[in-house]
Biotite code that builds the C-alpha atoms (Angstrom):
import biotite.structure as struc

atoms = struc.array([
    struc.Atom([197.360, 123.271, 95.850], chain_id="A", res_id=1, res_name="UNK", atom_name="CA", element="C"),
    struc.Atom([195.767, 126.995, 95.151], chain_id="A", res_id=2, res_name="UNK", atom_name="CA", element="C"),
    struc.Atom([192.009, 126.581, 97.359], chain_id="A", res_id=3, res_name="UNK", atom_name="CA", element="C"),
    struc.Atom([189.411, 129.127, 96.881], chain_id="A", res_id=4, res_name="UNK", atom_name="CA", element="C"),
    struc.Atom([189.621, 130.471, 99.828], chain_id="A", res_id=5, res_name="UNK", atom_name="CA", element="C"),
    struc.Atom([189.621, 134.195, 99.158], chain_id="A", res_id=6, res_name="UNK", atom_name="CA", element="C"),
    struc.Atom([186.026, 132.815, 96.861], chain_id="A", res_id=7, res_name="UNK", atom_name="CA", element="C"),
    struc.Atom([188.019, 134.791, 94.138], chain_id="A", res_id=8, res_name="UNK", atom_name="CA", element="C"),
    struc.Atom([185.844, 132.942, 91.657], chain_id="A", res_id=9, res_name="UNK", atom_name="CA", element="C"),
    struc.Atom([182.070, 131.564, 92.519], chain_id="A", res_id=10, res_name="UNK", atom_name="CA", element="C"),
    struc.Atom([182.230, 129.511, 89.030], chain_id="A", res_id=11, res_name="UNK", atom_name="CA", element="C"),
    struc.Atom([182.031, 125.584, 89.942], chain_id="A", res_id=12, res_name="UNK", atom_name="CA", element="C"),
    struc.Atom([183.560, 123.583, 86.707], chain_id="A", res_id=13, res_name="UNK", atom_name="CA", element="C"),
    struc.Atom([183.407, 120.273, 85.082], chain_id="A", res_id=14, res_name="UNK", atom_name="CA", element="C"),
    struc.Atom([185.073, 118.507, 82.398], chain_id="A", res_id=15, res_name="UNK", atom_name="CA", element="C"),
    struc.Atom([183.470, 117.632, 78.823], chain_id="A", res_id=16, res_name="UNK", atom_name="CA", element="C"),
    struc.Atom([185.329, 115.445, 76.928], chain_id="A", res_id=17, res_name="UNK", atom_name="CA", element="C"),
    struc.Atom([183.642, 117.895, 73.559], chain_id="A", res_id=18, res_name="UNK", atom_name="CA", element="C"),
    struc.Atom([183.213, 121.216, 75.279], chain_id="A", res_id=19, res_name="UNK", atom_name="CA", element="C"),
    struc.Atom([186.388, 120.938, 77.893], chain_id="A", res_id=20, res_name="UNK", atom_name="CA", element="C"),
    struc.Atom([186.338, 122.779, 81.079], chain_id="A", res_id=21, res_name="UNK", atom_name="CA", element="C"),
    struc.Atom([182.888, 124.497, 81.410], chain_id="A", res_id=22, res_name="UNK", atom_name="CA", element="C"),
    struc.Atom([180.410, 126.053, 83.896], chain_id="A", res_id=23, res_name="UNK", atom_name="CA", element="C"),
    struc.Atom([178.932, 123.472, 85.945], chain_id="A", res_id=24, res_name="UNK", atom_name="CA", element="C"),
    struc.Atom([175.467, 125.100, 86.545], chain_id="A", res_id=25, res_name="UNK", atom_name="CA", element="C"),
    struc.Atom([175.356, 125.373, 82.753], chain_id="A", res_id=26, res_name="UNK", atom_name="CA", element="C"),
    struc.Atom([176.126, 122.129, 80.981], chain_id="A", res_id=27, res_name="UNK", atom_name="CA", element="C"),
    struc.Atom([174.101, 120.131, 83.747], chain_id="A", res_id=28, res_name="UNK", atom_name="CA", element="C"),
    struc.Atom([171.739, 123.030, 84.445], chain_id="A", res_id=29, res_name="UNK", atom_name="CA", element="C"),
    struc.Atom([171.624, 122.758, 87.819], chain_id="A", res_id=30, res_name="UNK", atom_name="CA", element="C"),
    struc.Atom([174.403, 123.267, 90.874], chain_id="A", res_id=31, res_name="UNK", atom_name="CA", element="C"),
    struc.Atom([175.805, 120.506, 91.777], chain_id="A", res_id=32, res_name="UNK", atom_name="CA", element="C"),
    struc.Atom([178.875, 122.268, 93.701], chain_id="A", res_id=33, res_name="UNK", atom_name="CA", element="C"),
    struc.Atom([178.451, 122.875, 97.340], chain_id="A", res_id=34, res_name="UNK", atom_name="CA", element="C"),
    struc.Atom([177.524, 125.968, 98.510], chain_id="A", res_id=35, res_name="UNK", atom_name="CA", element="C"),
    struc.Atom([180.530, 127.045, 100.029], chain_id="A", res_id=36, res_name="UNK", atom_name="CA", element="C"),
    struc.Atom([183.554, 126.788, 97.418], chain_id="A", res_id=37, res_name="UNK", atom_name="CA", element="C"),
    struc.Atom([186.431, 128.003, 99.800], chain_id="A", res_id=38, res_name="UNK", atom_name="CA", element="C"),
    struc.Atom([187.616, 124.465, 99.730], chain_id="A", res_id=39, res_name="UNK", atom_name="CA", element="C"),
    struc.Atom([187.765, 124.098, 96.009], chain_id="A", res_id=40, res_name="UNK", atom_name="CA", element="C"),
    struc.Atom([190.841, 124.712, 93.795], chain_id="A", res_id=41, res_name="UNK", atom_name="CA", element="C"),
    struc.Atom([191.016, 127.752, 91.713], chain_id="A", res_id=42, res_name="UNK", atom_name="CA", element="C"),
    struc.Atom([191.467, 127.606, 88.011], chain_id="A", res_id=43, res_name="UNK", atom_name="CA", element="C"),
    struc.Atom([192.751, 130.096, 86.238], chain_id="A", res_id=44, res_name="UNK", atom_name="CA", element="C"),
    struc.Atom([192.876, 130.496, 82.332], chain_id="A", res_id=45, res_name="UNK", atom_name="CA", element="C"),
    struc.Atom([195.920, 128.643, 80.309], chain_id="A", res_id=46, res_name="UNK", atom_name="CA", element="C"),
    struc.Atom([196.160, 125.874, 83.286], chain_id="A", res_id=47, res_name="UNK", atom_name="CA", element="C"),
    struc.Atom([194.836, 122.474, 83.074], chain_id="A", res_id=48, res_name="UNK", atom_name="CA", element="C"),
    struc.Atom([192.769, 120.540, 85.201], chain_id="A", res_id=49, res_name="UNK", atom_name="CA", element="C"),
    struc.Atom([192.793, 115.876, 85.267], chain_id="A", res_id=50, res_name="UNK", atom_name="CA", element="C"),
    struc.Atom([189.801, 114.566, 86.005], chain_id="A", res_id=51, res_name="UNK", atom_name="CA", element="C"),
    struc.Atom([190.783, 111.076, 87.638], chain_id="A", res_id=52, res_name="UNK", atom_name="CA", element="C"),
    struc.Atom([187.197, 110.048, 87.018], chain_id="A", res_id=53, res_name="UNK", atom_name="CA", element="C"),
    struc.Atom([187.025, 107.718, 83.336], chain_id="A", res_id=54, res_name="UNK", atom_name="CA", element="C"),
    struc.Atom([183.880, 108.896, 80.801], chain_id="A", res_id=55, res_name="UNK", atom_name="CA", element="C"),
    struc.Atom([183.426, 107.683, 77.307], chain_id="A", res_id=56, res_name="UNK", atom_name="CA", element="C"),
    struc.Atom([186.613, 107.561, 75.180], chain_id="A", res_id=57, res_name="UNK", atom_name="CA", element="C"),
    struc.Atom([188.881, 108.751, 78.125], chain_id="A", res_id=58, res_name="UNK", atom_name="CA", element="C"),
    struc.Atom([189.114, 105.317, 80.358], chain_id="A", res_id=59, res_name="UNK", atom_name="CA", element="C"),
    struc.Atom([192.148, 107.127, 82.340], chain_id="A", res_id=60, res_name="UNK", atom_name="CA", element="C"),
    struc.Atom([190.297, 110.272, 82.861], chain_id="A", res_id=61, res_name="UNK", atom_name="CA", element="C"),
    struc.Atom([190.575, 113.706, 80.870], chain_id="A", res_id=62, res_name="UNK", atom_name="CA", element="C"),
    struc.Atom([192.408, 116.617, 81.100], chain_id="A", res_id=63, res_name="UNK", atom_name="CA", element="C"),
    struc.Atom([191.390, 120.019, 79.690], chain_id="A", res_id=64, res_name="UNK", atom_name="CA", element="C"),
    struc.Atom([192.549, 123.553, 79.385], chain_id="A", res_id=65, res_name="UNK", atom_name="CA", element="C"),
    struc.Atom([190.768, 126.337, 80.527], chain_id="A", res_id=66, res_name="UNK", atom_name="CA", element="C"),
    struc.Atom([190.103, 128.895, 78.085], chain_id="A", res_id=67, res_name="UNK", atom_name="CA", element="C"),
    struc.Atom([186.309, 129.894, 78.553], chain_id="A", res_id=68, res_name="UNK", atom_name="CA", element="C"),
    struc.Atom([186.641, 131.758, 81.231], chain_id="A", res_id=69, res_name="UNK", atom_name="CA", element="C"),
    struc.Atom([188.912, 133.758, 83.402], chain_id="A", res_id=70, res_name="UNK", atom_name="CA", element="C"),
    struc.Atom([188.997, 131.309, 86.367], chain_id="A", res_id=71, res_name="UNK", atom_name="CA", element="C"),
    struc.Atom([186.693, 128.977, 87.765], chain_id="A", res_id=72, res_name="UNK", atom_name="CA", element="C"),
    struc.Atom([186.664, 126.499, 90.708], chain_id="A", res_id=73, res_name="UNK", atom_name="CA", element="C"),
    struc.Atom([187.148, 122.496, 90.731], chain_id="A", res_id=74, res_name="UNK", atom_name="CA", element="C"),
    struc.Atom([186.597, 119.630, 93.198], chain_id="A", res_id=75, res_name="UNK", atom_name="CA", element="C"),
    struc.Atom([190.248, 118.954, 95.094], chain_id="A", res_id=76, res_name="UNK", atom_name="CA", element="C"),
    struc.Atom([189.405, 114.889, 93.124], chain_id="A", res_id=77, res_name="UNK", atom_name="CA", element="C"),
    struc.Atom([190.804, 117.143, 90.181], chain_id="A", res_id=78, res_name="UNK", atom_name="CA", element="C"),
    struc.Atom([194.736, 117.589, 89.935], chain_id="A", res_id=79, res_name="UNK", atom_name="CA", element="C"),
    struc.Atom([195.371, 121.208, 87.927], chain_id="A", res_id=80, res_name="UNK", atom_name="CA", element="C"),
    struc.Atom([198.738, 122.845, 87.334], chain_id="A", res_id=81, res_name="UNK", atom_name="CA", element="C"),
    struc.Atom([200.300, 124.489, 84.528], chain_id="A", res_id=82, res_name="UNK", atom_name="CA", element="C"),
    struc.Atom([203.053, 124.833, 82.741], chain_id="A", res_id=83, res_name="UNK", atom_name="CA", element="C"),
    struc.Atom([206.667, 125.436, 83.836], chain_id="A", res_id=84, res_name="UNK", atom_name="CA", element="C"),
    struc.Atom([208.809, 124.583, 80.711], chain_id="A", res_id=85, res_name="UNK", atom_name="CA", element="C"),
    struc.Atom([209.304, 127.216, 77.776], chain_id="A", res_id=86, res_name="UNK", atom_name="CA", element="C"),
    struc.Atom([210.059, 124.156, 75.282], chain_id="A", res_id=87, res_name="UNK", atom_name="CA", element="C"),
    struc.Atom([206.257, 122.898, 75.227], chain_id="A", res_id=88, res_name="UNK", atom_name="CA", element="C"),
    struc.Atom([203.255, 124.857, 73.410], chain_id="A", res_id=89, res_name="UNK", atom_name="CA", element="C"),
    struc.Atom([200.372, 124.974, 75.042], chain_id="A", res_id=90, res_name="UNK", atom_name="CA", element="C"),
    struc.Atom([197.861, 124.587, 72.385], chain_id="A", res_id=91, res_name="UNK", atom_name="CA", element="C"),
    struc.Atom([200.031, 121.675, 71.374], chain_id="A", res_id=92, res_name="UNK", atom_name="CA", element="C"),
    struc.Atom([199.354, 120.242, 74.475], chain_id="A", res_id=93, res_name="UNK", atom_name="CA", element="C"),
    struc.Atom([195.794, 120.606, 74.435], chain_id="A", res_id=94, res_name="UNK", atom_name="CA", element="C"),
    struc.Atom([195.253, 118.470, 71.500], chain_id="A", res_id=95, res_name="UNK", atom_name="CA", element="C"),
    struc.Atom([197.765, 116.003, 72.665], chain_id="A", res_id=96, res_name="UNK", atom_name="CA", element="C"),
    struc.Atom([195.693, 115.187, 76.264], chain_id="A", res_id=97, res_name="UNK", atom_name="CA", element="C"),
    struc.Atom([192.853, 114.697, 73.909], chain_id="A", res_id=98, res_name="UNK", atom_name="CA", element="C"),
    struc.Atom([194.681, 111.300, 72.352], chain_id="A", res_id=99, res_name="UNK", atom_name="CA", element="C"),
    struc.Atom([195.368, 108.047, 74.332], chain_id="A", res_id=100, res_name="UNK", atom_name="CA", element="C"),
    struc.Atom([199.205, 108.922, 73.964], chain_id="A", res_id=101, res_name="UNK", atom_name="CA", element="C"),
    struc.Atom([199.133, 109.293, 77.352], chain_id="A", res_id=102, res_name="UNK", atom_name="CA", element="C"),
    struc.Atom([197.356, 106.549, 78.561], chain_id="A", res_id=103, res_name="UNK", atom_name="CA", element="C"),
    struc.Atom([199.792, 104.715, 79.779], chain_id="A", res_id=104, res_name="UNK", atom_name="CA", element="C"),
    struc.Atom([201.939, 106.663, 81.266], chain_id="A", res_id=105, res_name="UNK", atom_name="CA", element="C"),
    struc.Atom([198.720, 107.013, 83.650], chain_id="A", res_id=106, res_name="UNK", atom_name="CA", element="C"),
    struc.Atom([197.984, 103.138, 83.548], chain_id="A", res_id=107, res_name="UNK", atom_name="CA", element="C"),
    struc.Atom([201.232, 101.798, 84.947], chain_id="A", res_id=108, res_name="UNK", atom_name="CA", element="C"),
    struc.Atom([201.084, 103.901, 87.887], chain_id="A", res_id=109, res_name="UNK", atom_name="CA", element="C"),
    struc.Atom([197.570, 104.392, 89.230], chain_id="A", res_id=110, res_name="UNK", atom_name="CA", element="C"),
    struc.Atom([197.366, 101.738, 91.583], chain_id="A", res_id=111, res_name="UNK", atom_name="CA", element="C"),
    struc.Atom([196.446, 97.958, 90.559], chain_id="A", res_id=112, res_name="UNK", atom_name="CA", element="C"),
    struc.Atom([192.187, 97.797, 90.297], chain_id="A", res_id=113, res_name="UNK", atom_name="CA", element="C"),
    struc.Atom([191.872, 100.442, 92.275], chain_id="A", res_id=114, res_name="UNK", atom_name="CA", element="C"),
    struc.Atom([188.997, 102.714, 91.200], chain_id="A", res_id=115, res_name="UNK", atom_name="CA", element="C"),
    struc.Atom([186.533, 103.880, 93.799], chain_id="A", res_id=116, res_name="UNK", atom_name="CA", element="C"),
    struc.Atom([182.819, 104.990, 92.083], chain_id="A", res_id=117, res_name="UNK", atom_name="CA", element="C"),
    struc.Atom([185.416, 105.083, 88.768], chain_id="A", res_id=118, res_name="UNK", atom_name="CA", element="C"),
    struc.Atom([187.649, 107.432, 90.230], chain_id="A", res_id=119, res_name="UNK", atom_name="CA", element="C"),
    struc.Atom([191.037, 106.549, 89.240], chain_id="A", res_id=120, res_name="UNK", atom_name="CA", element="C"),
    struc.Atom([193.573, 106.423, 92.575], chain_id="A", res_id=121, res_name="UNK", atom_name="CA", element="C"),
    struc.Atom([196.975, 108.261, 91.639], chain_id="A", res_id=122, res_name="UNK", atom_name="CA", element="C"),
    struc.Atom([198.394, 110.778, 93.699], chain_id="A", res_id=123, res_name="UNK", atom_name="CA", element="C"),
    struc.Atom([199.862, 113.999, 91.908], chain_id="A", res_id=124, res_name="UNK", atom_name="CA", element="C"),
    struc.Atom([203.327, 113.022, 92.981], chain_id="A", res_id=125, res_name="UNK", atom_name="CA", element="C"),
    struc.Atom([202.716, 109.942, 90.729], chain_id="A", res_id=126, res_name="UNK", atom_name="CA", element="C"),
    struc.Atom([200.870, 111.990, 88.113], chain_id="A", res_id=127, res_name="UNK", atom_name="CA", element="C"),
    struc.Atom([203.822, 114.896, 87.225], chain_id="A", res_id=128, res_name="UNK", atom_name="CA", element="C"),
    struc.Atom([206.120, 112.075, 87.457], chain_id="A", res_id=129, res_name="UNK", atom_name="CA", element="C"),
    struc.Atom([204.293, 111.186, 83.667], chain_id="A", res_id=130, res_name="UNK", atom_name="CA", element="C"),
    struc.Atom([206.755, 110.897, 80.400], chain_id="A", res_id=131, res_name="UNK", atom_name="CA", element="C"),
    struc.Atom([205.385, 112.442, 77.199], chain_id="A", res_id=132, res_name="UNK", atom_name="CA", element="C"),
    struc.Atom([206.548, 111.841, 73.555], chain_id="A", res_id=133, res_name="UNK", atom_name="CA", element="C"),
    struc.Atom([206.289, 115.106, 72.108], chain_id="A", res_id=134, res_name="UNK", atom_name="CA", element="C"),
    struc.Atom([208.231, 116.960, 69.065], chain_id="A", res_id=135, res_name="UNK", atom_name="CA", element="C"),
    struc.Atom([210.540, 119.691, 69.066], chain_id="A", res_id=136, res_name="UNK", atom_name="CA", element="C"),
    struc.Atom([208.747, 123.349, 70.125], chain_id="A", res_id=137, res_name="UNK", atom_name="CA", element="C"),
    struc.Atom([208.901, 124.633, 66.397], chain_id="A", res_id=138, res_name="UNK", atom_name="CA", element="C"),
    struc.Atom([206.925, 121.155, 65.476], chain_id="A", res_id=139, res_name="UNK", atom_name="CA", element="C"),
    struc.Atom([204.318, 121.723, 68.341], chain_id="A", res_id=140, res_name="UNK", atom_name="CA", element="C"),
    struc.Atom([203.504, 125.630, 67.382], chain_id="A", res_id=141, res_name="UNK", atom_name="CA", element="C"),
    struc.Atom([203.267, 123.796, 63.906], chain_id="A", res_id=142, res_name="UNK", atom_name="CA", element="C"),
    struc.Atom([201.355, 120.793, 64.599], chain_id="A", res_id=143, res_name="UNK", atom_name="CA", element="C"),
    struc.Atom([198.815, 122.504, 67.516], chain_id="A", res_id=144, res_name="UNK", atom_name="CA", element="C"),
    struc.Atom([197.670, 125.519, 65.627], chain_id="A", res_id=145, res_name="UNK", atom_name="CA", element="C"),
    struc.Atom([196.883, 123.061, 62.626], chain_id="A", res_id=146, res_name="UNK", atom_name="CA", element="C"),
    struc.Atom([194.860, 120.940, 65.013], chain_id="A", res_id=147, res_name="UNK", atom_name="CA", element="C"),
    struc.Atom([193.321, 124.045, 66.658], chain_id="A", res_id=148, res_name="UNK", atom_name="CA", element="C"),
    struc.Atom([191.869, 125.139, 63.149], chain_id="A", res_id=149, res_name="UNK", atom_name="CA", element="C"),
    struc.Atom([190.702, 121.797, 62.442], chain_id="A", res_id=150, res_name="UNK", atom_name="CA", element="C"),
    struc.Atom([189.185, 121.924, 65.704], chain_id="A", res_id=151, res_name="UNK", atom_name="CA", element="C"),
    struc.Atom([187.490, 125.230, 64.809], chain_id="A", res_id=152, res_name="UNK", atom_name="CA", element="C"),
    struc.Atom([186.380, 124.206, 61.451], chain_id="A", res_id=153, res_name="UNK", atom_name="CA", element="C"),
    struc.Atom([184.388, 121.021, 62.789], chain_id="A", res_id=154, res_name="UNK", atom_name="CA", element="C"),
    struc.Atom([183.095, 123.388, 65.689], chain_id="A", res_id=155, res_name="UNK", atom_name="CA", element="C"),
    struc.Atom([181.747, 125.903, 62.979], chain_id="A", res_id=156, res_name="UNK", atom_name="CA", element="C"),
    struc.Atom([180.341, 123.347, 60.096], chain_id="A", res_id=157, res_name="UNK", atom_name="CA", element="C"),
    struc.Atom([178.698, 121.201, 63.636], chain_id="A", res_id=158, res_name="UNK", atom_name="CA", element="C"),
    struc.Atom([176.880, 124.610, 64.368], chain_id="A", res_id=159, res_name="UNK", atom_name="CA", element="C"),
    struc.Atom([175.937, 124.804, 60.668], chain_id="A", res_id=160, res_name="UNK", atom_name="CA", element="C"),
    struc.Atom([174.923, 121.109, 60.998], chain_id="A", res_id=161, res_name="UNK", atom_name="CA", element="C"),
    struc.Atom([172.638, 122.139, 64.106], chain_id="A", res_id=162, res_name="UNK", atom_name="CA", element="C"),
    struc.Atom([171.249, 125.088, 62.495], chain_id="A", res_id=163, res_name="UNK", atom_name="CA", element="C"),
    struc.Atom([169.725, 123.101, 59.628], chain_id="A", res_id=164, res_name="UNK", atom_name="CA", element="C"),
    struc.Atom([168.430, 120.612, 61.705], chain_id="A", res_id=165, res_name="UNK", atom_name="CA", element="C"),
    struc.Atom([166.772, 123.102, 63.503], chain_id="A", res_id=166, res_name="UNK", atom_name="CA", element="C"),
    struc.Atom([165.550, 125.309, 60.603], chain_id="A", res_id=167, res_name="UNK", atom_name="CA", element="C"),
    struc.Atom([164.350, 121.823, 58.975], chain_id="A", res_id=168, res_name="UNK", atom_name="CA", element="C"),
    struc.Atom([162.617, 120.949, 61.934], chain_id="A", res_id=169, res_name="UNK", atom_name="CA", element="C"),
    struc.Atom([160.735, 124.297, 62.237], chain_id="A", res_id=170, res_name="UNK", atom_name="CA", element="C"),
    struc.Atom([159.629, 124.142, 58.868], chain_id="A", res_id=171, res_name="UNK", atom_name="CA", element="C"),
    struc.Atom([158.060, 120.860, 59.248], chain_id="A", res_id=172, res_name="UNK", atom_name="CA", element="C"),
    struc.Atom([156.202, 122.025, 62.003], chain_id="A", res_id=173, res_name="UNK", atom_name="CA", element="C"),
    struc.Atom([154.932, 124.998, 60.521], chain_id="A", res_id=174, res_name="UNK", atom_name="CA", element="C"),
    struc.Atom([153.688, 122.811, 57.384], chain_id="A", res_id=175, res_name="UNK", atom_name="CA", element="C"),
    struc.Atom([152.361, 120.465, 59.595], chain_id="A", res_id=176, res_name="UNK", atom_name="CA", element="C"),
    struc.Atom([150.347, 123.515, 61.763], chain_id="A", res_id=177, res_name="UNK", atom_name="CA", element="C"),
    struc.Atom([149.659, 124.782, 57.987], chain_id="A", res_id=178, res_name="UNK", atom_name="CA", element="C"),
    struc.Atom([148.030, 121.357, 56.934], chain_id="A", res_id=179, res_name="UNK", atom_name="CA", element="C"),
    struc.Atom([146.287, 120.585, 60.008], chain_id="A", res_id=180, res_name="UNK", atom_name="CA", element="C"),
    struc.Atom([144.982, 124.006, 59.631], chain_id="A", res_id=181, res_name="UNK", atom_name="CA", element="C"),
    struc.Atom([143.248, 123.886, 56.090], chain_id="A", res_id=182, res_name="UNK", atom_name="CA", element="C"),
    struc.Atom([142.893, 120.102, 56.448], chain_id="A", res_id=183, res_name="UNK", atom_name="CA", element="C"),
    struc.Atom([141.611, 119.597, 60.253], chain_id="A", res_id=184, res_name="UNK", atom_name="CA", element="C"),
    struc.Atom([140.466, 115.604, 59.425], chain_id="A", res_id=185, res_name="UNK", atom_name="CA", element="C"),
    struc.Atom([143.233, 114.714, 58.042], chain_id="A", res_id=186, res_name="UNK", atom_name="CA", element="C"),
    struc.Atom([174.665, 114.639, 64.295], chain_id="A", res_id=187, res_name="UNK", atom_name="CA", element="C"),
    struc.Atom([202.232, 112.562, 65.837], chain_id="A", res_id=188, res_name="UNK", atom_name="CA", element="C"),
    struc.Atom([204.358, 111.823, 67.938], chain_id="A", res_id=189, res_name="UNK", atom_name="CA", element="C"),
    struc.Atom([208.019, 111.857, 67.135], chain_id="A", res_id=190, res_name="UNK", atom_name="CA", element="C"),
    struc.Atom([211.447, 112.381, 69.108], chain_id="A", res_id=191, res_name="UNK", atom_name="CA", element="C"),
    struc.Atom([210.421, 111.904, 72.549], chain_id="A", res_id=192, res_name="UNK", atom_name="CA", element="C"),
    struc.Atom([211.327, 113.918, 75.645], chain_id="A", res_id=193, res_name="UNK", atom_name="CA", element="C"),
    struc.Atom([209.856, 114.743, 78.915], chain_id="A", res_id=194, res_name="UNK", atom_name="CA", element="C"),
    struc.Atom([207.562, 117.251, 79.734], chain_id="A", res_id=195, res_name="UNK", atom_name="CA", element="C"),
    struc.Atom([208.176, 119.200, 82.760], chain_id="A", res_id=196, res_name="UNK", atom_name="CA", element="C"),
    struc.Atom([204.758, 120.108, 84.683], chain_id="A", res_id=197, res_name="UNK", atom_name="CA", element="C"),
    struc.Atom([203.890, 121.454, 87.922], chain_id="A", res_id=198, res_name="UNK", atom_name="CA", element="C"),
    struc.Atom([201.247, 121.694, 90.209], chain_id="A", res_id=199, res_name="UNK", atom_name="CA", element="C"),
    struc.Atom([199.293, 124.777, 90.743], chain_id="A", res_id=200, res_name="UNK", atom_name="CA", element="C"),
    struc.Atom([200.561, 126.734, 94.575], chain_id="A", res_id=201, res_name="UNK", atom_name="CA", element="C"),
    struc.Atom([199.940, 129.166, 96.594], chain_id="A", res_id=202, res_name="UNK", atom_name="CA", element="C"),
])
């Protein structure tokens, strides 16, 4: 696996199953990272990192793309690699680890009951050894950059969502400052075949 050893990046990730892989020190606003990050694997933008650990909705863990930033850092828990195989879309990809299609493949071979603190025990080897269902490449362009817009759309009519809230919220207050003022008493899967993955290396 690809340490940090050269401290080429001195961003420590996580994974959000909404936001995917984003700065650490941000989304829990704090560090949680040790100080020294030699030891942690680089992530660079277009691979994916697994979380083994399970979260709400992802009971086998979740695995994001990296696409906020240039690179970044993870724990060595996390299993990252990208691809190696011209006949599977990236994007594509992306939407599919964010469906339970692959749950099983995970399932049947992490080892029997064996979580520790809810992190899931299966080596890499077992991990790239995963089948996926997945189309032909024409359908994945086709069916990824559909689910990408979709994606998008929610994002921007969420941020719309938020922003009324908010402006709602702030007008209340300012009636409520208003009236206390005068008045001071008174939120596809179809042919299958196997996906060829690989580790990130040196």
């Amino acid at each position: 696996m690809r340490k940090n050893k050269n401290l080429e990046s001195k961003r420590p990730l996580t994974i959000s199953a909404q936001d995917g892989l984003v700065d650490q020190e941000t989304y829990f606003n704090k560090r949680i990272a040790s100080e020294n990050l030699s030891n942690y694997i680089l992530v660079k933008r277009g691979e994916f990192a697994y979380n083994k650990s399970y979260s709400s909705g992802f009971p086998w863990g979740a695995i994001k793309r990296l696409d906020k930033y240039e690179n970044g850092v993870v724990s060595s828990l996390y299993i990252v690699f990208s691809l190696k195989c011209d006949q599977v879309d990236p994007f594509f990809l992306e939407q599919y680890f964010d469906t339970d299609r692959w749950f099983d493949e995970i399932r049947i071979r992490a080892a029997e009951g064996a979580r520790n603190h809810g992190l899931l025990n299966i080596p890499a080897s077992d991990f790239f050894d995963i089948n996926l269902g997945i189309p032909s490449i024409d359908e994945q362009i086709e069916i990824g950059r559909f689910l990408e817009d979709i994606s998008k759309t929610i994002a921007l009519h969420q941020k719309k969502l938020c922003y009324k809230r908010l402006k709602c919220k702030i007008n209340l207050t300012m009636f409520a400052l208003e009236t206390h003022f005068y008045h001071v008493d008174f939120n596809l899967v179809s042919k299958g075949s196997r996906l060829n993955i690989m580790q990130c290396v040196d």
